[in-house]
N, C-alpha and C positions, 0 to 999 in steps of 0.2 A: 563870716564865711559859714555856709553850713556844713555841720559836721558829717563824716562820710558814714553812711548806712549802715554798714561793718567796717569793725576796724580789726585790724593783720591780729594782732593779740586774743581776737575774740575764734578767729578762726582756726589757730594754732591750738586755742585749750579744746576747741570742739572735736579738732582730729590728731590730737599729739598720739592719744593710745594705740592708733591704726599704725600712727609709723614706726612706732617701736619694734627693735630689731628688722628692720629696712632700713633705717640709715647709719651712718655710722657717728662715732661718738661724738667727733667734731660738728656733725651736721645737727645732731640732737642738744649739743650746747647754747649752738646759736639759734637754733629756735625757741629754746627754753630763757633763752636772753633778751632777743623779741617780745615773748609773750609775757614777760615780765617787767617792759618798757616802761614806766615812769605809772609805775603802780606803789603799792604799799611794799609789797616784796624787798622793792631796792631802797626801801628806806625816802627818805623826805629833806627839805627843805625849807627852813621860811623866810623871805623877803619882808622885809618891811619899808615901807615910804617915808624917808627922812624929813618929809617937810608937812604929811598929815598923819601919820603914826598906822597908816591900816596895813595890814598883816595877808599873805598868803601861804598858805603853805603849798609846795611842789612837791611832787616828785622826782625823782631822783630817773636818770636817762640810764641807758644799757650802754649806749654810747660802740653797740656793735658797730662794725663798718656795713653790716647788710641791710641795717636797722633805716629803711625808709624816713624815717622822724628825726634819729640822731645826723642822718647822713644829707640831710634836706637839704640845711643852708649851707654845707661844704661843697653841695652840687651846683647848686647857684652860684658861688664864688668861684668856682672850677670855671662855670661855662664862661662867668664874667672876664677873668683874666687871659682865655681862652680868646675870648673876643676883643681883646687891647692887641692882640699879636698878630690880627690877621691882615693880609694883604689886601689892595685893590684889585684882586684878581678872581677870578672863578674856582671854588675848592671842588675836589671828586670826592665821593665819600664810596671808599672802596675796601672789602671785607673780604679776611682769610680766612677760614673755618680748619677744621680737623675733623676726619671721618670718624663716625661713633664707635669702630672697631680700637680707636685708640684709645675709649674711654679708662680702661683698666687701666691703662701704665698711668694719664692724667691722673686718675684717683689714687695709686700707687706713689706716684712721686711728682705732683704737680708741681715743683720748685724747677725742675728740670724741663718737665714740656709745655711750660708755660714761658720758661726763658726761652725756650728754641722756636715755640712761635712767636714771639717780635723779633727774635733774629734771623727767622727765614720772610717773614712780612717784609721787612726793613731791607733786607739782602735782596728783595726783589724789584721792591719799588725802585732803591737806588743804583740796582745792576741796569735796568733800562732805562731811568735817566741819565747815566751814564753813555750809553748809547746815543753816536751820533746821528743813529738810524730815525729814533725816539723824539729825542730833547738834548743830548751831549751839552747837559748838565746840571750843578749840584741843587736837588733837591732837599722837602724835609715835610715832616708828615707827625701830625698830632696820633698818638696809638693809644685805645683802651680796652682792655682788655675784660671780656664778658664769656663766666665761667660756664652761665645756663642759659637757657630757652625761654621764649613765653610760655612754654606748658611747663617748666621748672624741670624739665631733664637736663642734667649736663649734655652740655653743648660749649666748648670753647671754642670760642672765636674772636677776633682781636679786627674794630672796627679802625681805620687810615681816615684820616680828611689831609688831602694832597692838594696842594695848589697847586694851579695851572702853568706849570713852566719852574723854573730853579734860577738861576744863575749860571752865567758859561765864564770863561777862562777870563773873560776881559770884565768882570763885575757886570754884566748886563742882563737884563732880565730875557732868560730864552724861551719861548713859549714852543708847544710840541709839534713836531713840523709835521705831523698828519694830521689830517679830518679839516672840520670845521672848526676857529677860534672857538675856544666854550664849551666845547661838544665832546671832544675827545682826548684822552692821554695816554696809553697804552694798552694793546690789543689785549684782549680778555683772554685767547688761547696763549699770547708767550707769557702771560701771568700766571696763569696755573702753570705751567709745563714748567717754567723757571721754580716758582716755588715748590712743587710739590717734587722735586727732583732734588733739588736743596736741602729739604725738610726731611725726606729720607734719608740723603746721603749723610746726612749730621745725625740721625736719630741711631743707623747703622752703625756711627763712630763711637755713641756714648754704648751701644750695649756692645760692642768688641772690647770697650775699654773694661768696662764694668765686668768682662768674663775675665781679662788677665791680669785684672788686679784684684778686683773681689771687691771692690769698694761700693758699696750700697747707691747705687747709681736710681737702677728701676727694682 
């Protein structure tokens, strides 16, 4: 395979000094963990071949979770297991996002608004298959969640792959009683309007909590 033109570590040491005091400490660790990916830095390794005695020496991985190199083959075993689970039916591939005004509290206390977006995603896909208007029934949806952008500005958004149809009361498979087989599963305006009404009214709940109790919420 040929090797790639530039590599992530070559580019982090060319612009690490630019981004100093612009990011914050956590973001400057894991870059500085990157750019130190299976160099001298993190120390070495050597293999040897039991059956002709030749020797390599390695180095040693960062083993970040952001780390493209470290996180390669866990992403291929993802898709692979991802792919033993799927049905014979048609999947949607349907995305929630967050408006950039919410970036501060994300950045503030992403453990919170990263939990409450898969539970208003999830709240919404399954409140309209629920609906017998819809599908009136139990669906389920693979969720992963993505913190930035292709231009690397935070952006969280949390991508759905939905199959076509759930299960209804009697175990059978119920596919969505509008549009065209294939085609369609629920309408794109009661998705936002359900979600994005969910996602406030839960967002509203934790900072009233957070003002009569004090507890470090946002």
């Amino acid at each position: 395979m040929k090797p790639p033109k530039y590599e992530l570590a070559e580019v982090i040491h060319r612009f690490s000094d630019k981004l100093k005091g612009k990011l914050s400490a956590h973001q400057m660790r894991t870059l500085s963990a990157l750019e130190r990916c299976r160099t001298a830095a993190l120390g070495g390794h050597i293999d040897a071949c039991t059956a002709c005695g030749q020797l390599r020496i390695s180095y040693n991985s960062c083993r970040n979770r952001h780390c493209p190199k470290c996180q390669g083959v866990n992403k291929e075993m993802f898709i692979i297991e991802q792919e033993e689970l799927l049905l014979p039916v048609v999947y949607y591939h349907v995305v929630f996002t967050l408006p950039h005004e919410l970036n501060p509290l994300c950045l503030r206390n992403p453990k919170a608004m990263y939990a409450l977006l898969f539970e208003s995603a999830w709240h919404t896909l399954h409140t309209l298959a629920r609906d017998d208007k819809w599908l009136g029934a139990k669906t389920a949806a693979t969720m992963v969640l993505h913190t930035w952008g292709q231009n690397l500005c935070l952006h969280p958004h949390v991508h759905c792959i939905v199959p076509d149809g759930g299960l209804n009361e009697q175990d059978e498979w119920q596919y969505p009683k509008r549009g065209k087989k294939g085609t369609f599963l629920f309408p794109v305006a009661a998705m936002k309007k359900l979600y994005r009404g969910y996602f406030m009214a839960q967002l509203h709940r934790l900072i009233q909590e957070k003002n009569s109790t004090c507890r470090p919420i946002f």
